[in-house]
C-alpha positions in Angstrom: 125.5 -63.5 55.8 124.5 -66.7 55.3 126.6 -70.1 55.7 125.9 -73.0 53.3 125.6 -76.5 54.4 128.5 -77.1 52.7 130.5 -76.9 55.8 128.8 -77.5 58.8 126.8 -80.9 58.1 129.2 -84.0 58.6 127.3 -87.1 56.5 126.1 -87.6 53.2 128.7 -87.4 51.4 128.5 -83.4 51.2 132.6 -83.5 52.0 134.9 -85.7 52.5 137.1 -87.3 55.2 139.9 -84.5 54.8 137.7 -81.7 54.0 135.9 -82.7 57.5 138.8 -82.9 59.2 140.5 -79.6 57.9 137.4 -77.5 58.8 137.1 -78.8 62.2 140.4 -77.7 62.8 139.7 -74.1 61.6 136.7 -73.9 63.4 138.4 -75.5 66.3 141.6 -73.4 66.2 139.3 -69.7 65.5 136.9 -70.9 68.3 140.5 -71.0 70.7 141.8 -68.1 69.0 138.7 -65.8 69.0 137.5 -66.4 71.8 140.8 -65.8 74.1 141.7 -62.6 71.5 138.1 -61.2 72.0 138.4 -61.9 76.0 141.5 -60.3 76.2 140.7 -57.2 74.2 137.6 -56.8 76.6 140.2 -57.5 79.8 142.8 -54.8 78.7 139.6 -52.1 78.2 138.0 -52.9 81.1 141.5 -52.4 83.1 141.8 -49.3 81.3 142.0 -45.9 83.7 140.8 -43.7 81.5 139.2 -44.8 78.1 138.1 -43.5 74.8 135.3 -44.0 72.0 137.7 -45.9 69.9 137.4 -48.4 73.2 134.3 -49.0 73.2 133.7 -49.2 70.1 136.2 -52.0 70.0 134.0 -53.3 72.9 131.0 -53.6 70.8 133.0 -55.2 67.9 135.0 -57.8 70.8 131.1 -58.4 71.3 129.7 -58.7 68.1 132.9 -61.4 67.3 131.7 -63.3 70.9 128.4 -63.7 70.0 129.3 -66.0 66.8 132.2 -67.4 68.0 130.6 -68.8 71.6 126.9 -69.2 70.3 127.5 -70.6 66.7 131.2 -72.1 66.6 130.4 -74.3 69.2 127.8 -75.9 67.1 129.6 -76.2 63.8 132.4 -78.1 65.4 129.8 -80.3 67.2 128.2 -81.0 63.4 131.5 -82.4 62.3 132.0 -84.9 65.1 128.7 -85.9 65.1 125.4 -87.0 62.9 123.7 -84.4 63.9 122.8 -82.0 60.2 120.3 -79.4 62.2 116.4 -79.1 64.2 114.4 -76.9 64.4 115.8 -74.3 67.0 119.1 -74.5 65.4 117.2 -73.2 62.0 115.6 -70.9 63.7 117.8 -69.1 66.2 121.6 -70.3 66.1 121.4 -70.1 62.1 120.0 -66.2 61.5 122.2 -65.7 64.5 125.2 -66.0 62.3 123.6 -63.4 60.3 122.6 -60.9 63.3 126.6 -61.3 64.4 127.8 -60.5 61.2 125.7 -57.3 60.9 126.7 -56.3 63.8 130.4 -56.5 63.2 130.3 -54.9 59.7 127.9 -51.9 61.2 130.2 -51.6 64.0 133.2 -51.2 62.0 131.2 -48.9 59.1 130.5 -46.7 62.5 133.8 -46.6 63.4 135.5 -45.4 60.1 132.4 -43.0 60.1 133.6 -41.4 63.3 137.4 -41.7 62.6 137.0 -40.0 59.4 135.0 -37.1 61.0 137.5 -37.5 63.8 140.8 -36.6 61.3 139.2 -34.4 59.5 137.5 -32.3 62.2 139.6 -32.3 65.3 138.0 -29.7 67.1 134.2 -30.5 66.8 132.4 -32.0 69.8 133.5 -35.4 70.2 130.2 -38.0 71.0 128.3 -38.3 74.0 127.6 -41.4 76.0 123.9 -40.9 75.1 124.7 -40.9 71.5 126.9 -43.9 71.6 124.1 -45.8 73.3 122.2 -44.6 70.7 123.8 -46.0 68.1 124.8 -49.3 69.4 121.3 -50.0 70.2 120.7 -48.8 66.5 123.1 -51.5 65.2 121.5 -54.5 66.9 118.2 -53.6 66.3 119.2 -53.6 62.4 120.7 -56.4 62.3 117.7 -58.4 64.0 116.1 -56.8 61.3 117.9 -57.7 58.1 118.1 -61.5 60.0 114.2 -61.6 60.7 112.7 -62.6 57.2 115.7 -65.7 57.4 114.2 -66.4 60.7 110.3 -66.3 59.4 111.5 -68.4 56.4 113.7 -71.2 58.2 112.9 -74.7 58.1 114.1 -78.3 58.7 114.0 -80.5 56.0 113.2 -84.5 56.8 116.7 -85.2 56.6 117.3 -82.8 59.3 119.1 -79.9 57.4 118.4 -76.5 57.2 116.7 -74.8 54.2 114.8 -71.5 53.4 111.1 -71.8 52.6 110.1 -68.7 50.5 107.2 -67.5 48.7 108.6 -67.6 45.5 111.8 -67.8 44.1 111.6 -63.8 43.5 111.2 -63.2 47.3 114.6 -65.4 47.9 116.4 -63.4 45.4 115.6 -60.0 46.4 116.5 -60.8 50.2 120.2 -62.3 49.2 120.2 -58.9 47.2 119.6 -56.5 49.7 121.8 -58.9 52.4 125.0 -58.7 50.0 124.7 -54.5 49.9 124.2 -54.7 53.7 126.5 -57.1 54.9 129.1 -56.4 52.2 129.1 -53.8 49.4 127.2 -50.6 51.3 129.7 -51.1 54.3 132.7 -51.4 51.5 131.7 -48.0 49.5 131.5 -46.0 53.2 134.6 -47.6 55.1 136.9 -46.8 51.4 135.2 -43.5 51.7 135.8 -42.5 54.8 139.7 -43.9 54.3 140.4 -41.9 50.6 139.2 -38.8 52.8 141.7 -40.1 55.8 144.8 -41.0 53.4 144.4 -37.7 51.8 144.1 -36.0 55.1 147.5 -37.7 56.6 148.8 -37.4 52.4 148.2 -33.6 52.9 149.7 -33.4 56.8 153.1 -34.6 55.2 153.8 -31.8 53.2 152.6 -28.6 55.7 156.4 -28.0 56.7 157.2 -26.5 60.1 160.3 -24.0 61.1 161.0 -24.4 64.6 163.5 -27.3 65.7 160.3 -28.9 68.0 157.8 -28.8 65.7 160.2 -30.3 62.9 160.8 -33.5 65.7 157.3 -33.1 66.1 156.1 -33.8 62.2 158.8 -36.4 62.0 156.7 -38.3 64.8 153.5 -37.2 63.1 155.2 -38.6 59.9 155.9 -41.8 61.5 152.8 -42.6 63.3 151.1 -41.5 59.9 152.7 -44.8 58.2 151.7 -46.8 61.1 148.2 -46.1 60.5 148.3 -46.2 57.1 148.8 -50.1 57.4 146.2 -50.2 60.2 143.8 -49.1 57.6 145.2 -51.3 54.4 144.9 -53.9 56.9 141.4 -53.4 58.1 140.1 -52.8 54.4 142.0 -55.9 53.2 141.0 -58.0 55.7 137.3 -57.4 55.8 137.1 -57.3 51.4 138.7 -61.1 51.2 137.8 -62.7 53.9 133.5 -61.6 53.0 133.3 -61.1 49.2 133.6 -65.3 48.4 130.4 -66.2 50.2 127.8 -63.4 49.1 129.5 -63.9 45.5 129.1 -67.9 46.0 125.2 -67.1 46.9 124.6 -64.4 44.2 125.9 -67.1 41.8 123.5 -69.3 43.5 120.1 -67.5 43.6 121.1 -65.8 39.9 123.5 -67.9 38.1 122.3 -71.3 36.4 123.3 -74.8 36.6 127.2 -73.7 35.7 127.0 -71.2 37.9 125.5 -73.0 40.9 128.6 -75.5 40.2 131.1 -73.2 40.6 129.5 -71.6 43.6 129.8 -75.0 45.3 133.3 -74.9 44.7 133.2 -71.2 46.0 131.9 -72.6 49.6 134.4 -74.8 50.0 136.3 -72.2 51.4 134.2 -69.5 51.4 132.3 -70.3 54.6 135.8 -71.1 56.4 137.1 -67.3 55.9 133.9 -65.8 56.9 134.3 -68.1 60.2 138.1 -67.3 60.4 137.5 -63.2 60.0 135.9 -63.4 63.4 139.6 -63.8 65.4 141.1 -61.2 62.9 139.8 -58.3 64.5 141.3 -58.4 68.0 144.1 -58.6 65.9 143.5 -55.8 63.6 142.5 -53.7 66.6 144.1 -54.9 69.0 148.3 -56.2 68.8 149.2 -54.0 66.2 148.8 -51.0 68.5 151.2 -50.8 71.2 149.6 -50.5 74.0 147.7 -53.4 73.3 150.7 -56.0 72.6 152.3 -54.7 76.5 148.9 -55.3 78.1 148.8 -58.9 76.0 151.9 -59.2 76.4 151.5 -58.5 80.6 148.4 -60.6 81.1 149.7 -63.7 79.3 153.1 -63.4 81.4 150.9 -63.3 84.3 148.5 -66.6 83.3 151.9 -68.6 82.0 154.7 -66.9 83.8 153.9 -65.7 86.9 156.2 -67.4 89.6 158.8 -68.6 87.2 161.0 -66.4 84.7 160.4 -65.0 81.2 161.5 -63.0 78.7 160.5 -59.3 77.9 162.0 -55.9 76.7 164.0 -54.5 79.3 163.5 -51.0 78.1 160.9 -49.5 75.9 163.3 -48.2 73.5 164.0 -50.0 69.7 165.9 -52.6 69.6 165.3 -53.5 72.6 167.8 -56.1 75.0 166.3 -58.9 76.9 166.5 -60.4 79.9 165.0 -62.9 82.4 163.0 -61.0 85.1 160.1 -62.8 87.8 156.6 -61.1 87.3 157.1 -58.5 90.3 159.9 -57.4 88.5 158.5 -57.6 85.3 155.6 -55.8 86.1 157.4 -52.5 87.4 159.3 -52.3 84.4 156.0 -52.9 82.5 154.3 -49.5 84.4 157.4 -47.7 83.7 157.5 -47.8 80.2 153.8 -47.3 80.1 154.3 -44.0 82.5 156.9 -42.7 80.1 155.6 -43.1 76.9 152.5 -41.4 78.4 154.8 -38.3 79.5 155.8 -37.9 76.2 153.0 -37.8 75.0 151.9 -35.6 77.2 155.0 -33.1 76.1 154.0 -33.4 72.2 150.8 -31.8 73.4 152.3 -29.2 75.0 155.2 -28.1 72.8 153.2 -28.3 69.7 149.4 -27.7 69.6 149.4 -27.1 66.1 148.2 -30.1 63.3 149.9 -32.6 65.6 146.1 -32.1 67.6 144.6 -34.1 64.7 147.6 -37.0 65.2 147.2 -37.1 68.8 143.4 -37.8 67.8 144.1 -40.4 65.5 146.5 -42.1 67.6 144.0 -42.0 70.3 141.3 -43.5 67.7 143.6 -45.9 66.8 
C-alpha cells in the first residue's frame, strides 16, 4: 500500500490548517495507542506458560503493526510539525517500508484464517510444527520485500523535496498498482471470506447436532455460546480490515486508470483514506487481543500494576457475570486475579474430559481464538 502525499507533507498548500492539525492528532493518538496495544499484546504472550500457534501468530502480526507504527509514524507526525516534505532515504526505505509492513500484516492474517479454517474443520489432523511456522513467517517477509522492491527501484525525490515514482512508462506504473491492490487487498479478501463461509457454516452446522445426555446438553449450550462470541470476532476482523483498506487502493486505481474527474475525486478519497490505513494498525491488538478474555485480565493486570500498584483500584471481585466490585491493593488484587485464571482453566479442563465429542473442534477454536 502506498500513502499519498496528501497527508504526510505539511506546506504548500496541499491541506489546510485544520486538516493538518486533525491528522497529527490521529497519527499522534494511533502512534500512543499502537504502539502501547502492540507492546502489551507481546508482554501478555511472552508471560504466557504455555502458548499456542494462534500466539504467535499474533506475535508476528503485534510485529508487523510495530514496524509501521515505530519506523514510519514517527516520521509522518514529524512532516506535520515541520517543513520537512521527504530526501532521499525517506523515499527509499521509510516510504516502501510502509508497504513491506502492510504485506506483512495482510499475509499474516490471510495465514491465520488459512490455519483456523483448517483448524475447525479438521480437529484431529497434525497441528504445525515450529519448523513450518518458521517457514512461513520467513515466507511472508521475504514477499513483502518483494512486492515493495520495484517501489524501492522506482523512488525518487523531486526538487521540491517530495516523493514521487519514476517509471518506465506509464504502463509499468499501472500494472504494479494492479498487482499491489490484488496483494495487499482483494486476494487476501477472497481467502480470509473463504476460509470464514467454510467456518460459519462449520459452527452453523455444530448448532443443530443435538446431544442426549444432561452434560453434553450443558456442554453444546457452552459450545453454543462461545460459537456467537466468535462469530463477532470474525465479523469484526473482516469488517475491520475491508473499510479501513479498500479507500486507498480504490483512491490509486482511480488515479493510475481514471481521468481528470477521476483523479479529482481520488483526491478527495485520500483525504481520509491514508488516515484509516494508518488507524487500522492499533485495531488489531484490539481485534485479537481485549475481546478475548484472557487478554482483557492480563491488560487489565498489567495496567493495574503500571497505574495502581501501591494505591487502590477497582476490579471484579469474582469472575462470575455481573460481577461486584470493590477496592483491593495489587497483592490482593493479584491473587484474586490467579484465581479466577486457575478456575476458569479447571473448567476447562472438565469440558474436555466429560465430553470429547464435537466440543474437541470448540476447544480448538477457542484456543485459536
Amino acid at each position: 500500500m502506498k500513502i499519498s502525499d496528501n497527508d504526510t507533507s505539511s506546506t504548500g498548500g496541499i491541506v489546510d490548517e485544520a486538516e493538518r492539525k486533525a491528522t497529527l492528532t490521529i497519527f499522534v493518538l494511533t502512534f500512543v495507542f499502537g504502539s502501547t496495544g502492540n507492546l502489551l499484546v507481546l508482554l501478555v504472550v511472552a508471560k504466557k506458560h504455555t502458548r499456542t500457534i494462534n500466539d504467535t501468530f499474533i506475535v508476528h502480526l503485534a510485529i508487523s503493526d510495530l514496524l509501521f507504527i515505530l519506523l514510519c509514524l514517527p516520521v509522518f507526525i514529524y512532516m506535520q510539525v515541520s517543513d520537512f516534505l521527504g530526501s532521499l532515504v525517506y523515499c527509499k526505505i521509510i516510504w516502501p517500508m510502509m508497504t513491506v509492513s502492510f504485506c506483512a500484516g495482510i499475509f499474516t492474517v490471510t495465514l491465520m484464517a488459512a490455519h483456523r479454517c483448517k483448524t475447525i474443520l479438521r480437529p484431529f489432523d497434525s497441528t504445525l510444527e515450529r519448523r513450518q511456522l518458521v517457514l512461513g513467517f520467513g515466507a511472508i517477509w521475504v514477499l513483502s520485500f518483494l512486492v515493495a522492491l520495484p517501489l524501492i527501484i522506482v523512488a525518487t525525490v523531486e526538487p521540491s523535496g517530495a516523493c514521487a515514482e519514476d517509471w518506465p512508462t506509464n504502463d509499468h506504473k499501472r500494472a504494479y498498482t494492479a498487482v499491489l491492490a490484488g496483494l495487499q487487498y482483494f486476494v487476501p479478501l477472497i481467502i480470509i471470506a473463504v476460509a470464514y463461509i467454510r467456518i460459519g457454516g462449520e459452527l452453523f452446522l455444530s448448532k443443530r447436532r443435538s446431544s442426549f445426555t444432561s452434560s453434553a446438553r450443558a456442554v453444546e449450550e457452552a459450545r453454543k455460546q462461545e460459537n456467537k462470541k466468535i462469530a463477532k470476532i470474525l465479523a469484526t476482523i473482516i469488517v475491520s480490515f475491508a473499510v479501513c483498506m479498500l479507500p486507498t487502493h480504490v483512491a490509486w486505481l482511480l488515479v493510475d486508470f481514471g481521468g481528470k474527474s477521476e483523479q479529482d475525486t481520488a483526491q478527495v478519497i485520500f483525504k481520509f483514506s491514508d488516515l484509516l490505513a494508518v488507524f487500522h494498525s492499533c485495531l488489531n491488538p484490539v481485534i485479537y487481543g481485549t475481546v478475548t478474555r484472557q487478554f482483557r485480565q492480563d491488560y487489565l493486570r498489567y495496567l493495574s500494576f503500571l497505574f495502581c500498584c501501591n494505591k487502590t483500584t477497582y476490579l471484579p471481585k469474582t469472575c462470575s457475570k455481573g460481577c461486584c466490585v470493590r477496592m483491593i491493593d495489587c497483592k490482593r488484587q493479584s491473587m484474586e486475579f490467579n484465581t479466577c485464571t486457575k478456575n476458569e482453566q479447571t473448567a476447562k479442563d472438565l469440558l474436555k474430559i466429560n465430553y470429547l465429542g464435537t466440543i474437541q473442534s470448540t476447544n480448538l477454536i477457542s484456543e485459536v481464538v
